[in-house]
N, CA, C and O atoms as a GROMACS GRO file, in nm:
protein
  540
    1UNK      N    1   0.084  -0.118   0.000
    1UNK     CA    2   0.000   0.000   0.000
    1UNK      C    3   0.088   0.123   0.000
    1UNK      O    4   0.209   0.110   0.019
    2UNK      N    5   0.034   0.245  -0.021
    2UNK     CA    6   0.088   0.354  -0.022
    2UNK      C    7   0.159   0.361   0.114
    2UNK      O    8   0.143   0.280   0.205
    3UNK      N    9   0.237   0.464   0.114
    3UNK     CA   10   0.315   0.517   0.246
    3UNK      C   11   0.141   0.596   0.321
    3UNK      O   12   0.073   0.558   0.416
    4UNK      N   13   0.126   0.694   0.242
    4UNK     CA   14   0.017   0.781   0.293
    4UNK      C   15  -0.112   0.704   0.368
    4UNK      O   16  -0.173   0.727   0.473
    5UNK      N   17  -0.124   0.606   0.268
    5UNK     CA   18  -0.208   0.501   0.330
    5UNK      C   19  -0.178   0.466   0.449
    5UNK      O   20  -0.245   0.518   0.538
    6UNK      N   21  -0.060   0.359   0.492
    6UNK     CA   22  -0.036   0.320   0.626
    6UNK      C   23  -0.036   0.409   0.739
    6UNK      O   24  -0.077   0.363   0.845
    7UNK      N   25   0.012   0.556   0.734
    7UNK     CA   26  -0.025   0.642   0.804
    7UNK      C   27  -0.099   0.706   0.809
    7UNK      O   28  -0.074   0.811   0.867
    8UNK      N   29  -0.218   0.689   0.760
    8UNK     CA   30  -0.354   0.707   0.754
    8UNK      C   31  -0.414   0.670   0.886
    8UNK      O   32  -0.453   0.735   0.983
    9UNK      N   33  -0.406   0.486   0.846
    9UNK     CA   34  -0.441   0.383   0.926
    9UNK      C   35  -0.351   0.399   1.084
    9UNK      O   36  -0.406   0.376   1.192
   10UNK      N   37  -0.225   0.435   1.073
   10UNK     CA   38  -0.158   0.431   1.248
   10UNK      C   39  -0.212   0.562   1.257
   10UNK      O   40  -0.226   0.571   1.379
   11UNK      N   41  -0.248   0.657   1.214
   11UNK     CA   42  -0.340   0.792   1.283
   11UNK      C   43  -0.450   0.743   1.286
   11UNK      O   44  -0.519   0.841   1.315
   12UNK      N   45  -0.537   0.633   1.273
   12UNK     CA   46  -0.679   0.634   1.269
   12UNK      C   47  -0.762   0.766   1.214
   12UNK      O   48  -0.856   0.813   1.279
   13UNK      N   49  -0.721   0.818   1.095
   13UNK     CA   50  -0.719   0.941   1.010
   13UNK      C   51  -0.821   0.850   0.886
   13UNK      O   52  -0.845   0.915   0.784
   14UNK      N   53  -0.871   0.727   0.892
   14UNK     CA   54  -0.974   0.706   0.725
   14UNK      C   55  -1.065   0.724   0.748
   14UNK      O   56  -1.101   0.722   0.866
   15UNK      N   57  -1.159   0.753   0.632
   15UNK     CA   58  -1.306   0.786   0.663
   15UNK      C   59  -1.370   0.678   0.697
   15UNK      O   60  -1.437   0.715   0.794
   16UNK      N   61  -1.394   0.553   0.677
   16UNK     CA   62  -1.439   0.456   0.735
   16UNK      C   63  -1.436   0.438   0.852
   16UNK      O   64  -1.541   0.390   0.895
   17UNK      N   65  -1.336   0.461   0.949
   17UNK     CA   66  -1.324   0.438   1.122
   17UNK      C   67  -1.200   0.374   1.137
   17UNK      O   68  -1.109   0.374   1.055
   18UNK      N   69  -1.202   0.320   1.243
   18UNK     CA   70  -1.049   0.285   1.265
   18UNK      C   71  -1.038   0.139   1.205
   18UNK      O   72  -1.106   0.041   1.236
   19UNK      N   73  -0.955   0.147   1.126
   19UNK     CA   74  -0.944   0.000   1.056
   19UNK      C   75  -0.875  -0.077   1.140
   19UNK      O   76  -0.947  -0.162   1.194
   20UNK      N   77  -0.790  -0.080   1.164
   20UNK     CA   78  -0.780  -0.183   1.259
   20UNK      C   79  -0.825  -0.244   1.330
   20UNK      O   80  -0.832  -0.364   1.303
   21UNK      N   81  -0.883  -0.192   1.467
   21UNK     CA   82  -1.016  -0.257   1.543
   21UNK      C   83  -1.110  -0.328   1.451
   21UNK      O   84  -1.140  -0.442   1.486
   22UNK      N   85  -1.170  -0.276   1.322
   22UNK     CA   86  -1.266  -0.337   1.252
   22UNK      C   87  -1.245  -0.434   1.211
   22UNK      O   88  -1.326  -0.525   1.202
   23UNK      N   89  -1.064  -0.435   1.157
   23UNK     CA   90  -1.043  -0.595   1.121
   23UNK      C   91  -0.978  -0.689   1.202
   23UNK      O   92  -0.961  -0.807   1.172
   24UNK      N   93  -0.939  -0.630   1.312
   24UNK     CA   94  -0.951  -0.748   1.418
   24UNK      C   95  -1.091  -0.850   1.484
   24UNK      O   96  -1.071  -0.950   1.553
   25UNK      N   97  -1.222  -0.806   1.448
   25UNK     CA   98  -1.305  -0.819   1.491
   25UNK      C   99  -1.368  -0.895   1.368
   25UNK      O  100  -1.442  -0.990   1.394
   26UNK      N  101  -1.346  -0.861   1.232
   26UNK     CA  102  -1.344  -0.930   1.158
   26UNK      C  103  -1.302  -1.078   1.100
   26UNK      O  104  -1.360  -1.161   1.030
   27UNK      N  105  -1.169  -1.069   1.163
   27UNK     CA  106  -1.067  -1.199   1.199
   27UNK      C  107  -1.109  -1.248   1.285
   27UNK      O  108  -1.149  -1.358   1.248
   28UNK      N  109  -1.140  -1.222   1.457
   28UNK     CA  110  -1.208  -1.285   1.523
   28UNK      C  111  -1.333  -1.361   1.430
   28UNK      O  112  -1.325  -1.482   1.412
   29UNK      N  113  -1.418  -1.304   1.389
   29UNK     CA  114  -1.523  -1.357   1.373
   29UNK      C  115  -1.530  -1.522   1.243
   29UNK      O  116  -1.586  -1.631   1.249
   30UNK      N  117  -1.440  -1.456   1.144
   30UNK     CA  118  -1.370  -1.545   1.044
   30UNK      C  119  -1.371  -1.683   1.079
   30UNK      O  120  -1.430  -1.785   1.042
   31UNK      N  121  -1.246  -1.635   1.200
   31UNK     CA  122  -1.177  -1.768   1.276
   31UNK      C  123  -1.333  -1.847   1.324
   31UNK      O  124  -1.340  -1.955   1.266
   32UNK      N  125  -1.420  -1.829   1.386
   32UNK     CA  126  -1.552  -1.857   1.400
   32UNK      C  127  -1.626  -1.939   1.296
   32UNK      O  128  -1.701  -2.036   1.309
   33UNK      N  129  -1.592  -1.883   1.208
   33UNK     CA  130  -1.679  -1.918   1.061
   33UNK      C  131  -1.595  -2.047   0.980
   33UNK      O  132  -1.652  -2.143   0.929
   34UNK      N  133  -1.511  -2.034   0.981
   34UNK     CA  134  -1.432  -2.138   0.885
   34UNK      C  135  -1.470  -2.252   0.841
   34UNK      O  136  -1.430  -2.298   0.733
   35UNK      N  137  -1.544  -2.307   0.914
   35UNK     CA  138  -1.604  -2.446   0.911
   35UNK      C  139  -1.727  -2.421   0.811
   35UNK      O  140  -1.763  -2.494   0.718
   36UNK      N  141  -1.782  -2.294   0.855
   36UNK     CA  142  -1.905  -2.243   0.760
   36UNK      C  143  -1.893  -2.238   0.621
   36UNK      O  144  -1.975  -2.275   0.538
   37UNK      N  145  -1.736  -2.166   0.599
   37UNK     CA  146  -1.723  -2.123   0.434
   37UNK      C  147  -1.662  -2.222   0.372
   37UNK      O  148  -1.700  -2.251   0.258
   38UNK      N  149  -1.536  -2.307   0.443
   38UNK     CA  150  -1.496  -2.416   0.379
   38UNK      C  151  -1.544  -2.592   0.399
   38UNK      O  152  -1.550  -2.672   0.493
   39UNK      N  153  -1.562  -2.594   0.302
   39UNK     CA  154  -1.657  -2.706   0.259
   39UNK      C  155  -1.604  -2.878   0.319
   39UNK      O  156  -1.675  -2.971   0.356
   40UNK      N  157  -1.473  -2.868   0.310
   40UNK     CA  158  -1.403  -2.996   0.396
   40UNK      C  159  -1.314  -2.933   0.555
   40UNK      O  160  -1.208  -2.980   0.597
   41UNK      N  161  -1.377  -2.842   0.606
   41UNK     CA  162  -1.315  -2.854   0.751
   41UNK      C  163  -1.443  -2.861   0.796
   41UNK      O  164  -1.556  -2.843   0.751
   42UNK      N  165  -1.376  -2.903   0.929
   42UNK     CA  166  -1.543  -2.938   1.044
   42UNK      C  167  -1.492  -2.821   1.144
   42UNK      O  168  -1.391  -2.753   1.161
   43UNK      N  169  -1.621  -2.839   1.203
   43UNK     CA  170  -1.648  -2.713   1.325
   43UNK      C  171  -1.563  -2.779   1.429
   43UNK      O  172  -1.562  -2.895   1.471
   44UNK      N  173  -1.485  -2.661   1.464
   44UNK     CA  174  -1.417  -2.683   1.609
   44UNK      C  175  -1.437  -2.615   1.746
   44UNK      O  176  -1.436  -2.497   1.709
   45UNK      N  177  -1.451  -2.611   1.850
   45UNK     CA  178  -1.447  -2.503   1.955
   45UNK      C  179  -1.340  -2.439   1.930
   45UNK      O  180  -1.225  -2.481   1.932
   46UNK      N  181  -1.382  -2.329   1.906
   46UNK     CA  182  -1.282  -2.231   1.931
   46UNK      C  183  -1.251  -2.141   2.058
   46UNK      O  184  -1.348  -2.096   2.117
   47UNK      N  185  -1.112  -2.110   2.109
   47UNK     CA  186  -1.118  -2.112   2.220
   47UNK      C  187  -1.067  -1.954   2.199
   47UNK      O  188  -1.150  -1.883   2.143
   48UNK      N  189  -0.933  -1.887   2.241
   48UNK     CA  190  -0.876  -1.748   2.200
   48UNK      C  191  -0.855  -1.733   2.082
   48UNK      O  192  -0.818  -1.839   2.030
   49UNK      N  193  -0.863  -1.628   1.996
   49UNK     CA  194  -0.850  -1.582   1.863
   49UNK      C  195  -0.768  -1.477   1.813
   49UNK      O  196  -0.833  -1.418   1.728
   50UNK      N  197  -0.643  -1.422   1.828
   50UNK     CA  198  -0.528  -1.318   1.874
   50UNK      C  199  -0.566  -1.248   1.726
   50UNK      O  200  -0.628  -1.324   1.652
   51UNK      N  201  -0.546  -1.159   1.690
   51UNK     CA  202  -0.498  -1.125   1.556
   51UNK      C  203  -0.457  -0.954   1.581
   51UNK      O  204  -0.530  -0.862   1.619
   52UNK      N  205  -0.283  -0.952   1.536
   52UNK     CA  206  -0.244  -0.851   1.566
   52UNK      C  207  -0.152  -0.777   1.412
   52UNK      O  208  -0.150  -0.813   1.295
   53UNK      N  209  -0.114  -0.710   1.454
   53UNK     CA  210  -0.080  -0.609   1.283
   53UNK      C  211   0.042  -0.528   1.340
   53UNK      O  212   0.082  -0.468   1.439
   54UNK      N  213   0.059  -0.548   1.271
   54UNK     CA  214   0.210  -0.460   1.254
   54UNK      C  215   0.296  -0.357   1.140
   54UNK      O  216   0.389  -0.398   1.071
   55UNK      N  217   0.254  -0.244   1.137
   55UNK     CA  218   0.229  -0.126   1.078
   55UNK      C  219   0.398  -0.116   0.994
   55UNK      O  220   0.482  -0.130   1.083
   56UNK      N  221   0.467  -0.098   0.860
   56UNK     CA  222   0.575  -0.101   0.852
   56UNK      C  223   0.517   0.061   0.749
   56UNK      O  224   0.406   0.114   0.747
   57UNK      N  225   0.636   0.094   0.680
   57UNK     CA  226   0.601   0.202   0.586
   57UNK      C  227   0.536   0.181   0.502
   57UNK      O  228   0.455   0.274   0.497
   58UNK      N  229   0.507   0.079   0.389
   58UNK     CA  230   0.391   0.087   0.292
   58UNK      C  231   0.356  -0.091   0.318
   58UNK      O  232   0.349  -0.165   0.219
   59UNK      N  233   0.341  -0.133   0.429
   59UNK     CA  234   0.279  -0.230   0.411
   59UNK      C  235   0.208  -0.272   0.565
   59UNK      O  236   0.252  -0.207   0.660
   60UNK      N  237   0.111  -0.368   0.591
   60UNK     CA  238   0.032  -0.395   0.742
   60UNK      C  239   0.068  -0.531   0.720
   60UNK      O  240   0.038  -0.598   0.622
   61UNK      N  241   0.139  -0.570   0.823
   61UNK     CA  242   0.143  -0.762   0.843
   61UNK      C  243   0.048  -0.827   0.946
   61UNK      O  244   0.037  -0.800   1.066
   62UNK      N  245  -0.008  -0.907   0.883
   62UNK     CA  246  -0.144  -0.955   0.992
   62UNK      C  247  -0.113  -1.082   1.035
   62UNK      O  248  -0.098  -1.172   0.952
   63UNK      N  249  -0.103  -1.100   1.142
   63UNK     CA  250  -0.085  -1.225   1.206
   63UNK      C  251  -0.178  -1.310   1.341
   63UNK      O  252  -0.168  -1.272   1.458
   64UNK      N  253  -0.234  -1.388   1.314
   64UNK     CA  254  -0.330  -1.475   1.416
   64UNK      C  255  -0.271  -1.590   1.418
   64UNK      O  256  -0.202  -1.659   1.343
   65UNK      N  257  -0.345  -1.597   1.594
   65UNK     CA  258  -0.256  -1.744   1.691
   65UNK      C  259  -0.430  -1.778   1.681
   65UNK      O  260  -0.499  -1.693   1.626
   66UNK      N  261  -0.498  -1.908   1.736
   66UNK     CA  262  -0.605  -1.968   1.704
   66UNK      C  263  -0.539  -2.056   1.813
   66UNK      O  264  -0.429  -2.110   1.806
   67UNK      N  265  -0.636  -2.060   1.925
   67UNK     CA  266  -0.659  -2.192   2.058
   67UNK      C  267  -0.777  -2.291   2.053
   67UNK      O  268  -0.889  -2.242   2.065
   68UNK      N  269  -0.767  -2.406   2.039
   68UNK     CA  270  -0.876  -2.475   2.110
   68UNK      C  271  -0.846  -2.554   2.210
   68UNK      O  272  -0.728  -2.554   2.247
   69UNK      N  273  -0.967  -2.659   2.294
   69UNK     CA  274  -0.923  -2.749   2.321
   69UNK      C  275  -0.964  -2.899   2.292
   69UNK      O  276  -0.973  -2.995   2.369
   70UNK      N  277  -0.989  -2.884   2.122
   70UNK     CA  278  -1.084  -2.988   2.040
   70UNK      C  279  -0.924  -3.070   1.992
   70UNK      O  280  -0.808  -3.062   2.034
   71UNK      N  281  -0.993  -3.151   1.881
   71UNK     CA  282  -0.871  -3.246   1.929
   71UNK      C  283  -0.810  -3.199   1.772
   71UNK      O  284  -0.750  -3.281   1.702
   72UNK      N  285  -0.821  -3.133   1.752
   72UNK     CA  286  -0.802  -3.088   1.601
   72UNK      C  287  -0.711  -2.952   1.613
   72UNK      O  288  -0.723  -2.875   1.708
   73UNK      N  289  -0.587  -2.927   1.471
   73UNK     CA  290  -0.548  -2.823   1.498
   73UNK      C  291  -0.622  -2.685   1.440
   73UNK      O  292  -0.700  -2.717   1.350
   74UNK      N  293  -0.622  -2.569   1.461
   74UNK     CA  294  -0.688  -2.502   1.407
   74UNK      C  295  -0.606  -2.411   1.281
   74UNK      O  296  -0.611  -2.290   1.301
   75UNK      N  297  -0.547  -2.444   1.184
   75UNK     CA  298  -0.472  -2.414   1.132
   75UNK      C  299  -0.590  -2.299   1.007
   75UNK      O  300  -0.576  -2.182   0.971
   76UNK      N  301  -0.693  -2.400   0.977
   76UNK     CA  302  -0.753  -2.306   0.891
   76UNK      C  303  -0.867  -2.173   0.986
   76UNK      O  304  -0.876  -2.061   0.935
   77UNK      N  305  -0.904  -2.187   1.050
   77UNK     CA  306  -0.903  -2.115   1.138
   77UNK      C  307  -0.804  -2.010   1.176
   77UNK      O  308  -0.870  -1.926   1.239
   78UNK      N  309  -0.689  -1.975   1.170
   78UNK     CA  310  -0.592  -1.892   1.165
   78UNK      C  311  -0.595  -1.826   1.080
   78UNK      O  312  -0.603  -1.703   1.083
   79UNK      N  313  -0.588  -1.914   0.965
   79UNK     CA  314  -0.538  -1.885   0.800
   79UNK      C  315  -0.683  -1.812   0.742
   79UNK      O  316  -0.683  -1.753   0.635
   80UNK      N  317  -0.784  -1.821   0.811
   80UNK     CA  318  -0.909  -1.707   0.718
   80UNK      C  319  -0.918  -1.611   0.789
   80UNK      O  320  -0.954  -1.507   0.733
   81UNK      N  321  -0.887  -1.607   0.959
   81UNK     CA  322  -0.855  -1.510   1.036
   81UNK      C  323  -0.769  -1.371   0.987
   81UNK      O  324  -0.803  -1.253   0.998
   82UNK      N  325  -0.645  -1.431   0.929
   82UNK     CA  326  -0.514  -1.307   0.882
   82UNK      C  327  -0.608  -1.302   0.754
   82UNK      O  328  -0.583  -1.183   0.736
   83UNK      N  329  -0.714  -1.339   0.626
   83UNK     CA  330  -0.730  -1.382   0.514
   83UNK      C  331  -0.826  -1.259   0.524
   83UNK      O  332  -0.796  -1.159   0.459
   84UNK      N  333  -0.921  -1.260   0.587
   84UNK     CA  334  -1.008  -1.161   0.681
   84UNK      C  335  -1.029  -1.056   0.696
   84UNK      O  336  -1.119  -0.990   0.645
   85UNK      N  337  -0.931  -1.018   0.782
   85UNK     CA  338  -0.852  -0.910   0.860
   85UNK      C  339  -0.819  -0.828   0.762
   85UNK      O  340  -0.856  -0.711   0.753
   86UNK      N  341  -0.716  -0.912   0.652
   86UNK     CA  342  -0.628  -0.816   0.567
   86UNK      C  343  -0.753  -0.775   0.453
   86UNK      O  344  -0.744  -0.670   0.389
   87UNK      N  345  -0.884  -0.879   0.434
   87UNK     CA  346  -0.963  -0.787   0.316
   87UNK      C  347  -1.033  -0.680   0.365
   87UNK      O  348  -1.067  -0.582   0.299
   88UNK      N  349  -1.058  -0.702   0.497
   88UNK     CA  350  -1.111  -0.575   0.572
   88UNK      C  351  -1.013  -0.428   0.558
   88UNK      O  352  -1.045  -0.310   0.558
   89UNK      N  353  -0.910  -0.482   0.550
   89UNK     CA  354  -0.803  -0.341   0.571
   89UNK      C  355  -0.809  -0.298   0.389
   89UNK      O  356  -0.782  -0.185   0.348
   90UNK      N  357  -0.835  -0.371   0.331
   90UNK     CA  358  -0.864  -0.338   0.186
   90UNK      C  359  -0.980  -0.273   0.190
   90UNK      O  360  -0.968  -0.150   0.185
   91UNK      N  361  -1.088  -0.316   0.196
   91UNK     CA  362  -1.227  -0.270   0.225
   91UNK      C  363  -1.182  -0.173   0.299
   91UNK      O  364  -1.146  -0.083   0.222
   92UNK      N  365  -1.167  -0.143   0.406
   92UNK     CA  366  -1.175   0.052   0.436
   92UNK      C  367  -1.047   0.128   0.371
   92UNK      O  368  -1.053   0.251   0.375
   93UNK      N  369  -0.982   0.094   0.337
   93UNK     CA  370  -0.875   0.216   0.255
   93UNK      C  371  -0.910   0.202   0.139
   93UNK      O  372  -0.896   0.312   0.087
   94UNK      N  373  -0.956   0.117   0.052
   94UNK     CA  374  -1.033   0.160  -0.080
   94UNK      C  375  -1.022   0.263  -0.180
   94UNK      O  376  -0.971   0.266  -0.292
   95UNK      N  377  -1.101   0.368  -0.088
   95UNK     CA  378  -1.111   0.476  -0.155
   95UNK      C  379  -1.006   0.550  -0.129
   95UNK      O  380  -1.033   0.651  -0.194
   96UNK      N  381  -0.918   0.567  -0.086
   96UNK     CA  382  -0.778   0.631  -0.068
   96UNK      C  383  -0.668   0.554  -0.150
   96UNK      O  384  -0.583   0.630  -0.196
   97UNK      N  385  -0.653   0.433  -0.178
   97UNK     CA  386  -0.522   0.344  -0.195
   97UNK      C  387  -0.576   0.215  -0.315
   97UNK      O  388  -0.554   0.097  -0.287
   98UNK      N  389  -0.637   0.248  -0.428
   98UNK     CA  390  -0.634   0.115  -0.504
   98UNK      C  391  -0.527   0.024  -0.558
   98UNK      O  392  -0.532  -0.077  -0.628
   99UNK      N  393  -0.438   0.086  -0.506
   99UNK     CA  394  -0.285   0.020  -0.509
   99UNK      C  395  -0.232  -0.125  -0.454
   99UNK      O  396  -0.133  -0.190  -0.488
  100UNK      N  397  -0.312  -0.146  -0.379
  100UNK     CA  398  -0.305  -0.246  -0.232
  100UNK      C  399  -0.325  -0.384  -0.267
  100UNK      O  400  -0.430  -0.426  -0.316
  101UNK      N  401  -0.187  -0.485  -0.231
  101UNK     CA  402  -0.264  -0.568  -0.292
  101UNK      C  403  -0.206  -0.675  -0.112
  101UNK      O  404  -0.114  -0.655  -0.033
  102UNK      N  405  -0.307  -0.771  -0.116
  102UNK     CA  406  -0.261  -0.864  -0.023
  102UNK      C  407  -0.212  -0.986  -0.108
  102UNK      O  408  -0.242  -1.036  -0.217
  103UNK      N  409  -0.105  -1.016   0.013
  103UNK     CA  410   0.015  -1.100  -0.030
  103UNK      C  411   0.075  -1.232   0.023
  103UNK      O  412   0.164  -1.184   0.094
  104UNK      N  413   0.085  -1.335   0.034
  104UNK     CA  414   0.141  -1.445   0.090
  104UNK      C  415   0.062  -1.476   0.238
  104UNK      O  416   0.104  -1.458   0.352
  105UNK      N  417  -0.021  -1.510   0.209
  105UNK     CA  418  -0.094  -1.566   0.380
  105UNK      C  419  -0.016  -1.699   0.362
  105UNK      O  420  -0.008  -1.763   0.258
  106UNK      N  421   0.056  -1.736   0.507
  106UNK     CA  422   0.102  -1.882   0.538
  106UNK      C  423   0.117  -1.938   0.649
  106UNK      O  424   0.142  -1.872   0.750
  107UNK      N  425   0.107  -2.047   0.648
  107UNK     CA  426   0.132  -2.113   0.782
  107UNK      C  427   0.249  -2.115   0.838
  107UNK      O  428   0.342  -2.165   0.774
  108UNK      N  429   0.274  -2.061   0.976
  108UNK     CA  430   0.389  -2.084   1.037
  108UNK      C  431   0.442  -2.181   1.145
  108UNK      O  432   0.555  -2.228   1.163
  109UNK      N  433   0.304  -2.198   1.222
  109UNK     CA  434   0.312  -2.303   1.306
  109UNK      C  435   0.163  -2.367   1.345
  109UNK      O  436   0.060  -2.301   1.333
  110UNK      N  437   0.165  -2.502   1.393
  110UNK     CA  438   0.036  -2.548   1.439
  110UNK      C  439   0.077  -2.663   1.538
  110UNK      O  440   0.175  -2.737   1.530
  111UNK      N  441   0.001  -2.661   1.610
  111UNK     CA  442   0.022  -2.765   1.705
  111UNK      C  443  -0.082  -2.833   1.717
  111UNK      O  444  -0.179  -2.782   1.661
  112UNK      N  445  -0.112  -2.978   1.793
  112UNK     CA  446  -0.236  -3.057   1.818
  112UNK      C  447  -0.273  -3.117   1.670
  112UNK      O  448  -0.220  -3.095   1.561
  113UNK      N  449  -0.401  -3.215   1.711
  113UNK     CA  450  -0.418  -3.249   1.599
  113UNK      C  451  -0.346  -3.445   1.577
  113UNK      O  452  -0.277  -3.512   1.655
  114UNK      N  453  -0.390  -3.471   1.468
  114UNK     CA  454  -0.308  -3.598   1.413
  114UNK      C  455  -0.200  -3.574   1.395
  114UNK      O  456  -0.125  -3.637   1.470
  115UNK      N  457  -0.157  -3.517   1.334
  115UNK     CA  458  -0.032  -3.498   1.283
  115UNK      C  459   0.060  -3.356   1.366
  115UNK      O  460   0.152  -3.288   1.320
  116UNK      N  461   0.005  -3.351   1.474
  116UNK     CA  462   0.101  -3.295   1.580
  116UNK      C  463   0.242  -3.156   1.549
  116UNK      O  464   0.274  -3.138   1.432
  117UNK      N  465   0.274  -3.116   1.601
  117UNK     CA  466   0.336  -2.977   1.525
  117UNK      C  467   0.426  -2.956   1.458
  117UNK      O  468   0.528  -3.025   1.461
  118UNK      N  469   0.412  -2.884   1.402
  118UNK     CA  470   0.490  -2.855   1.260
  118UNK      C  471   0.535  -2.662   1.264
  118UNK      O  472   0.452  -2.581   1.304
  119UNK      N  473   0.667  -2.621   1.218
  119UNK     CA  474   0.672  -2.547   1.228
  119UNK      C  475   0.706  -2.520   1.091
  119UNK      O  476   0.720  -2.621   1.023
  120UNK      N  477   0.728  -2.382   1.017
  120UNK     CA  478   0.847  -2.381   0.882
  120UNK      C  479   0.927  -2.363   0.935
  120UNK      O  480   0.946  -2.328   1.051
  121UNK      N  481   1.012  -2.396   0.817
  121UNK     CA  482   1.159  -2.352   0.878
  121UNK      C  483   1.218  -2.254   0.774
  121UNK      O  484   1.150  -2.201   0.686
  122UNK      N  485   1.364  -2.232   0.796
  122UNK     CA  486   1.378  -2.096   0.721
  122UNK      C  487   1.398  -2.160   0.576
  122UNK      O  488   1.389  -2.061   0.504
  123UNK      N  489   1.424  -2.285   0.483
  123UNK     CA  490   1.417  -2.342   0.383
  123UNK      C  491   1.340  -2.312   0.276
  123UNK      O  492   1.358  -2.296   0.155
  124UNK      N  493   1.204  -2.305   0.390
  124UNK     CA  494   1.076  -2.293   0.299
  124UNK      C  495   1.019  -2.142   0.320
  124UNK      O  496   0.899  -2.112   0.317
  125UNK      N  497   1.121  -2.058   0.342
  125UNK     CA  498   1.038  -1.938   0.389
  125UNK      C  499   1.002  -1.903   0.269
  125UNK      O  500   1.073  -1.936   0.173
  126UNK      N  501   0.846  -1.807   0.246
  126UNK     CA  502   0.774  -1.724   0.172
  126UNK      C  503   0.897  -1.618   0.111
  126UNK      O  504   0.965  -1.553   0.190
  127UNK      N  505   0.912  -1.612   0.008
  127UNK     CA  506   0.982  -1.480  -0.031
  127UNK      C  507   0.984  -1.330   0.067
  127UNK      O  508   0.876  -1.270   0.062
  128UNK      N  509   1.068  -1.278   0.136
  128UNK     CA  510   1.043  -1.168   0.190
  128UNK      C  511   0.949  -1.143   0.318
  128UNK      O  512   0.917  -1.037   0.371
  129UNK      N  513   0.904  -1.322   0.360
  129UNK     CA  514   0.832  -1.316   0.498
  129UNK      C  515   0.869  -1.425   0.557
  129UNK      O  516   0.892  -1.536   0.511
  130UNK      N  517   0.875  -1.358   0.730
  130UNK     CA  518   0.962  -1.500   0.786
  130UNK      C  519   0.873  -1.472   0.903
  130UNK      O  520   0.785  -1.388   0.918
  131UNK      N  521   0.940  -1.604   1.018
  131UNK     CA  522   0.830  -1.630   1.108
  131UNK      C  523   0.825  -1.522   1.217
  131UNK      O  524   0.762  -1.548   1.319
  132UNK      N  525   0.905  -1.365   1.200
  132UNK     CA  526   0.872  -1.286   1.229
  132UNK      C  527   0.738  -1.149   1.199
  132UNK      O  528   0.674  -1.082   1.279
  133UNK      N  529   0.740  -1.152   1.054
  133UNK     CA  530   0.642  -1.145   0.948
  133UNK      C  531   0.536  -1.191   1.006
  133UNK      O  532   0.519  -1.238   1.118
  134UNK      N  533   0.417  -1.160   0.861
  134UNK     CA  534   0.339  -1.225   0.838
  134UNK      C  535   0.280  -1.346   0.852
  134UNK      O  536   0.348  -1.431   0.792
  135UNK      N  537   0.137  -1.415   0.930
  135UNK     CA  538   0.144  -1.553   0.958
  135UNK      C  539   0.009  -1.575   0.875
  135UNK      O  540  -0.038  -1.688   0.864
   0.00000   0.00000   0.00000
């Protein structure tokens, strides 16, 4: 996104309202839904739903942690959470920034589950995002 853009958004300066809050709440809710929109995951309890952002000069990195205590990991649950979040931050800068594009949503870690945790490692990192980055 633009420079002007991101400091738009850390002034809470867009006409829409404060984007952030909106798409945290959005991501919360996502993480909720997942089971709803995708057609082969099942519903899990969902337990905490984190999703936090991190403001750089022309870009927002969105990142969500996802808890249960179902026996399943919540990996897609995470992954529509940041998926979410970041179209929401599209959706209110819009009209300021058609420039914007979202970029590399990935998995960084999951735990629980059958197949028990998995982290990346730096091998397979995303071009230009690491497990400090973007999740």
């Amino acid at each position: 996104m633009l420079a002007e853009t991101t400091a738009s958004v850390a002034a809470n300066a867009m006409n829409k309202g404060d984007v952030l809050a909106t798409a945290r709440v959005a991501g919360i809710q996502a993480a909720k839904m997942a089971s709803t929109l995708l057609p082969m995951s099942h519903p899990v309890l969902v337990g905490n739903v984190y999703v936090n952002f991190t403001i750089a000069d022309t870009h927002i990195d969105v990142e969500a942690s996802v808890d249960t205590f179902d026996r399943t990991g919540v990996e897609m649950e995470a992954m529509m959470a940041v998926t979410v979040a970041a179209l929401t931050i599209y959706d209110m800068c819009k009209s300021s920034d058609r420039t914007m594009t979202i970029e590399e949503v990935a998995l960084w870690e999951k735990s629980g589950g059958r197949s028990g945790t998995w982290r990346r490692d730096d091998t397979s990192r995303v071009s230009g995002v690491g497990p400090d980055d973007t999740k």
